[in-house]
Residue, then its C-alpha position, 0 to 999 in steps of 0.5 A: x617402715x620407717x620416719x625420720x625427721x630431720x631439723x637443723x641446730x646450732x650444734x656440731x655434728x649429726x646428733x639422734x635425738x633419743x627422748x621427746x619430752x612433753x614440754x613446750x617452751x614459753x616463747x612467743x611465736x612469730x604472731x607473739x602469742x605464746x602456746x600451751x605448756x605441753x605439746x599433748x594435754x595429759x600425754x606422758x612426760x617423755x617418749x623414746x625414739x623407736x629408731x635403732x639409734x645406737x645403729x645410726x651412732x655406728x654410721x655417724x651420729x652421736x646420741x641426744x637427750x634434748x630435742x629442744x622445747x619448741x618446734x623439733x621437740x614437739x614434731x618429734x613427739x606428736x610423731x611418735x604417738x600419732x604414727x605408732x603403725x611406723x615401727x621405727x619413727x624418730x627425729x635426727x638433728x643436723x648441723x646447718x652448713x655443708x650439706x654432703x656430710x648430712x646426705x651421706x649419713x642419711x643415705x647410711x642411715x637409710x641402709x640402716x633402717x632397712x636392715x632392721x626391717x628386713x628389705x632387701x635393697x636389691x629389690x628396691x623397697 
């Protein structure tokens, strides 16, 4: 019913990233070599997060625009056209450090996701 990837940036706090963008950053990569300037040849410019992210906001995230231009960016967008059978599907960035404060959002997030999809938690699915 529901993807949620997460990565860590050097940013404060739990942030939703709401836009893929179809863009990759020039760098090179551990081997130098350096990739394709689009994560999907040809694919659409930017894709939205089918995650009900204001919801997630409400439990203690904040909402995003940037995803960054390389490797979360890219994951975020390939997951969204390539698993469009999962209804909500989308990428949360996390601050590097404690751990506590990202295991409660998660668990809050995932009570989220499952009221949006109608599971009753009490059966456990």
């Amino acid at each position: 019913e529901a993807l949620i990837m997460l990565g860590v940036a050097p940013r404060d706090g739990i942030q939703v990233e709401r836009v893929a963008r179809n863009r990759c950053d020039a760098r090179p990569d551990v081997e130098g070599a350096t990739g394709p300037s689009q994560v999907e040849a040809g694919g659409p410019a930017e894709l939205s997060t089918t995650l009900p992210w204001e919801a997630l906001c409400a439990v203690g995230a904040a909402p995003s625009d940037d995803a960054g231009s390389y490797l979360c960016n890219a994951v975020f967008y390939r997951a969204l056209r390539q698993h469009a059978q999962v209804p909500q599907r989308g990428f949360v960035h996390v601050p590097h450090g404690d751990p506590a404060p990202v295991t409660a959002f998660v668990r809050r997030a995932i009570a989220v996701l499952r009221d949006q999809a109608g599971i009753d938690q009490s059966m456990g699915g």
